[in-house]
C-alpha positions as CSV (number, residue, x, y, z in Angstrom):
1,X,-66.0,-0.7,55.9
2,X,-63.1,-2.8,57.3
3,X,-60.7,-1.6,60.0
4,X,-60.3,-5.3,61.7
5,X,-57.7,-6.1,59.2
6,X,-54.7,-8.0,60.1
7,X,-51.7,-6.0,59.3
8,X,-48.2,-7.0,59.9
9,X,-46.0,-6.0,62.4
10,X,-42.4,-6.4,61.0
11,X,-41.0,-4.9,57.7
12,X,-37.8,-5.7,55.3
13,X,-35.0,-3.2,56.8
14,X,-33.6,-2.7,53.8
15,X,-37.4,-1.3,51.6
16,X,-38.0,2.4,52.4
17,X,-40.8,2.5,55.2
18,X,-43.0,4.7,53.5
19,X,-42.5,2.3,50.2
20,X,-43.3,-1.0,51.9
21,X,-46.6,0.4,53.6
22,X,-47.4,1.9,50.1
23,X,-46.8,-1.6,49.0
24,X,-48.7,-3.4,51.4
25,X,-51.4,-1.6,51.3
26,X,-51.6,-2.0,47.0
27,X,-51.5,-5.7,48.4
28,X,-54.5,-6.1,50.4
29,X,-56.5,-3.9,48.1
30,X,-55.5,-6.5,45.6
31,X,-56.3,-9.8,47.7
32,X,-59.6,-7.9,48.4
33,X,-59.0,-6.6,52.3
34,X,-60.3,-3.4,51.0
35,X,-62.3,-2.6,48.0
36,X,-63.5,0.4,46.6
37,X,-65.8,2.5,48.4
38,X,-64.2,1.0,51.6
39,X,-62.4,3.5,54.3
40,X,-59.0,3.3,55.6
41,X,-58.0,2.9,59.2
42,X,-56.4,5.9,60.3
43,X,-52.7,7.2,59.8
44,X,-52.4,6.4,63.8
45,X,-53.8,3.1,63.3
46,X,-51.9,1.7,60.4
47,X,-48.3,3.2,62.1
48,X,-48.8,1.7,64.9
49,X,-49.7,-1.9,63.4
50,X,-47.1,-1.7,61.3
51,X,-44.5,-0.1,63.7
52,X,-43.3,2.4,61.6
53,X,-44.0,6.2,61.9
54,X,-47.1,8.5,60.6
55,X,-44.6,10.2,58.6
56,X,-43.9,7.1,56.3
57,X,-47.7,6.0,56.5
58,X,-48.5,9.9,55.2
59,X,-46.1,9.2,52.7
60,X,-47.7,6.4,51.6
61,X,-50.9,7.5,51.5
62,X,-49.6,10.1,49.9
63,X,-48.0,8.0,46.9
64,X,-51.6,6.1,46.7
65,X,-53.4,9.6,46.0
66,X,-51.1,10.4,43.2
67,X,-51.9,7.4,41.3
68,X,-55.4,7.1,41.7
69,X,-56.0,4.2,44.5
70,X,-56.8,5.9,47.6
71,X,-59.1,9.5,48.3
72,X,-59.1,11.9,51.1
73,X,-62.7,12.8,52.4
74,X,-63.0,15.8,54.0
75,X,-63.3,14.9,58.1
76,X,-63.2,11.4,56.9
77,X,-60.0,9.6,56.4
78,X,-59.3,7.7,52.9
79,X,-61.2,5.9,51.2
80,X,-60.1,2.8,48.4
81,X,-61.0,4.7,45.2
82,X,-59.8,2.4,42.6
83,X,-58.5,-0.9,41.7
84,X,-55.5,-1.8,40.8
85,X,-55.2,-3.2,37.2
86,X,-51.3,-3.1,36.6
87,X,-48.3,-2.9,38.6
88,X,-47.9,0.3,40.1
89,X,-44.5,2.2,40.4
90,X,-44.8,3.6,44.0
91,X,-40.7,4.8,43.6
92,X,-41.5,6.6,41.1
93,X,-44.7,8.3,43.1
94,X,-42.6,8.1,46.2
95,X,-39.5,10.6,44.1
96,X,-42.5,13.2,42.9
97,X,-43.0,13.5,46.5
98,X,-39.6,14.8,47.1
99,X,-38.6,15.9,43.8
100,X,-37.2,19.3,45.0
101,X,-36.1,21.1,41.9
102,X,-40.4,20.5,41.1
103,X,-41.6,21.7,43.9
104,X,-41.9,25.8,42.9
105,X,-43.7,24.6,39.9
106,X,-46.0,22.6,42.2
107,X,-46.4,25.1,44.3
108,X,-47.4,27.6,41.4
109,X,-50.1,25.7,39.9
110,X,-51.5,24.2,42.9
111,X,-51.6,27.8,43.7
112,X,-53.6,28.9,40.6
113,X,-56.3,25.7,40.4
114,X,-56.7,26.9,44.4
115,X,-57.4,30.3,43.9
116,X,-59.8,29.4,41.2
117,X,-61.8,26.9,43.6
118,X,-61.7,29.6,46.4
119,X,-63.6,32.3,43.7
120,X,-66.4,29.0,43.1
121,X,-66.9,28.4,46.6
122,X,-67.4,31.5,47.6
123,X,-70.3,31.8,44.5
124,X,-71.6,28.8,45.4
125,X,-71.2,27.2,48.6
126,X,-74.3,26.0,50.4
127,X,-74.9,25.9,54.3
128,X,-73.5,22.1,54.2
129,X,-70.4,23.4,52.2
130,X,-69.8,26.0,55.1
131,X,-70.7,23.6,57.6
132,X,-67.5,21.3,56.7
133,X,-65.1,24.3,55.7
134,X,-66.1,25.3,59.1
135,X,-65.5,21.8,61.2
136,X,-61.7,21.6,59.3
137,X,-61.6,24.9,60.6
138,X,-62.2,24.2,64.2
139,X,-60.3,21.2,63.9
140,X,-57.2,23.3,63.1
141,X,-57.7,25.6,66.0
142,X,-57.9,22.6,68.0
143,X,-54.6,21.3,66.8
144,X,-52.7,24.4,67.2
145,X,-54.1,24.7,70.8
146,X,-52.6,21.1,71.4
147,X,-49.4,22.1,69.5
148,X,-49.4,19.1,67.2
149,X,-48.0,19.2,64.1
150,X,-49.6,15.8,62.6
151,X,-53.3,16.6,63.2
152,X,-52.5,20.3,61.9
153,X,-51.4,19.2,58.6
154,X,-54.7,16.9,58.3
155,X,-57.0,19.7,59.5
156,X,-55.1,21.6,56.9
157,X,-55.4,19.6,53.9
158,X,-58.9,18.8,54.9
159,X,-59.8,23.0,55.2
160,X,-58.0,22.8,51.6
161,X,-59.8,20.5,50.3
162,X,-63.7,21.5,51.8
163,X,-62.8,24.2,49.8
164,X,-62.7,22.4,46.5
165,X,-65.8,20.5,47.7
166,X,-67.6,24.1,47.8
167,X,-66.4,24.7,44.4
168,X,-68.5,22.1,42.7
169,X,-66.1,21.6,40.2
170,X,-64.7,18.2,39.8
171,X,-61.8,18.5,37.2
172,X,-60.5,21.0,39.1
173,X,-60.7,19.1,42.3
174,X,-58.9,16.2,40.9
175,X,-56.4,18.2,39.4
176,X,-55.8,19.7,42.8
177,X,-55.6,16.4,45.0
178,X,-52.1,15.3,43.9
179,X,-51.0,18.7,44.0
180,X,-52.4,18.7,47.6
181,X,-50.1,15.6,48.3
182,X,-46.5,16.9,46.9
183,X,-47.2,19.9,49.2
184,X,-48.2,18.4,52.3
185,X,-45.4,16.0,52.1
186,X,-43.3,19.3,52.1
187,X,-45.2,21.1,55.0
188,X,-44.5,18.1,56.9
189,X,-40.8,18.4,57.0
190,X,-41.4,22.7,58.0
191,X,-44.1,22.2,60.6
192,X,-43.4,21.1,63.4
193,X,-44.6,22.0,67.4
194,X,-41.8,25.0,67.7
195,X,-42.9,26.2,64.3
196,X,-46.7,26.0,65.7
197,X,-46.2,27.2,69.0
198,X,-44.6,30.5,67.1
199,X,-47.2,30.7,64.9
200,X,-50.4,30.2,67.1
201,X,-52.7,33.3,66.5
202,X,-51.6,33.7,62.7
203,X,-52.2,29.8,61.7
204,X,-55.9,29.8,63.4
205,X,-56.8,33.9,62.3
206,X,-55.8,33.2,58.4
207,X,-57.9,30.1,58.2
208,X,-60.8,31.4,60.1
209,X,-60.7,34.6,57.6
210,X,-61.0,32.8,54.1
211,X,-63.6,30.8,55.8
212,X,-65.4,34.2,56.7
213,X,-64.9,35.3,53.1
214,X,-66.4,32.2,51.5
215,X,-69.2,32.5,54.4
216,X,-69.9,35.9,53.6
217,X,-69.7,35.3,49.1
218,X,-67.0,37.5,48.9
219,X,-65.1,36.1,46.2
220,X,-62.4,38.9,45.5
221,X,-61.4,38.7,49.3
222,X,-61.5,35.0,49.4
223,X,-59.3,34.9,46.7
224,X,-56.8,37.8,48.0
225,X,-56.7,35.8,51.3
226,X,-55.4,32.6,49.9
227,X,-52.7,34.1,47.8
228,X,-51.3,35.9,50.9
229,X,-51.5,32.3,52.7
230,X,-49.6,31.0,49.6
231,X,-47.3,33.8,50.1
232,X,-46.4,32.7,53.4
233,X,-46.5,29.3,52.4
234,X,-43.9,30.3,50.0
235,X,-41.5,32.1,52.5
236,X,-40.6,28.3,53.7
């Protein structure tokens, strides 16, 4: 994997932030920087090089997901997971991402394909399965105990998407990871350290009890559990 990549450290002032990084990073995937299989540097990293903020870097990455070019791993960061064969519209990925009058329709079905995965983990995750939705777990407790919004949202999406690991289902986990994306890129502008420092014990205790459900097989509380944290997902 590469992470000793030259990156640029000014940007056109007049391109969108998060659209130039999405840009330059369909750029050196292109000229070969990074090829498939290959991780990312992290969110921090590639900000800071580039001197913009982790908000228009998660936006980016974000945009990359929904087209195909770029995977989260669970724990892991993102990973190149595709080439790029034809231009690529990243305004038009950038706009789903903040396509507002979408976003209870989003919300819905990511909802549904979530509560689905929940039911298949809990029938068939293994110790390794429970082992990671654990860690995301841990990692969330951790970020809530630090009060920091940006690591709460990756240990989120990463407990999110252990989950669809667990269910051993891969259409449905695909169908889920752009669905993960648009939502994130909402949560982000709701969560931030008041928000988290009101909402200690709940954001921790909810997690830890789908985990326990899922730990436990019990696929009619694992599901009930995730649709009340949709519900208060929903309350935003």
């Amino acid at each position: 994997m590469k992470t000793n990549v030259s990156l640029p450290t000014n940007l056109p002032v007049q391109e969108k932030k998060s659209a130039y990084v999405a840009k330059w990073l369909i750029s050196a995937v292109k000229e070969g920087k990074w090829k498939v299989g290959d991780r990312l540097p992290p969110e921090r990293t590639i900000a800071e090089s580039l001197n913009v903020s982790r908000t228009a870097v998660r936006e980016a990455l974000s945009s990359l997901q929904m087209v195909g070019l770029v995977e989260p791993r669970v724990g892991d960061g993102n990973y190149v997971c595709g080439s790029i064969e034809a231009e690529i519209d990243i305004d038009d990925a950038l706009g789903a991402l903040s396509e507002s009058e979408s976003l209870v329709e989003v919300w819905e079905v990511r909802k549904r394909v979530e509560l689905i995965l929940a039911k298949l983990a809990a029938d068939k995750a293994n110790e390794e399965d429970l082992l990671d939705i654990e860690g995301c777990m841990e990692k969330i407790k951790e970020a809530v105990e630090r009060g920091d919004p940006d690591e709460y949202l990756v240990a989120n999406n990463d407990f999110h998407l252990a989950i669809a690991e667990a269910g051993k289902n891969t259409f449905l986990k695909r169908t889920l990871l752009p669905l993960l994306e648009i939502t994130k890129h909402q949560l982000a502008k709701q969560i931030n350290v008041k928000y988290i420092s009101m909402h200690v014990t709940d954001l921790v205790e909810k997690h830890k009890d789908i985990y326990t459900a899922i730990k436990k097989h019990d696929s009619e509380t694992a599901v009930n559990l995730l649709a009340q944290h949709f519900a208060a997902s929903e309350d935003f």
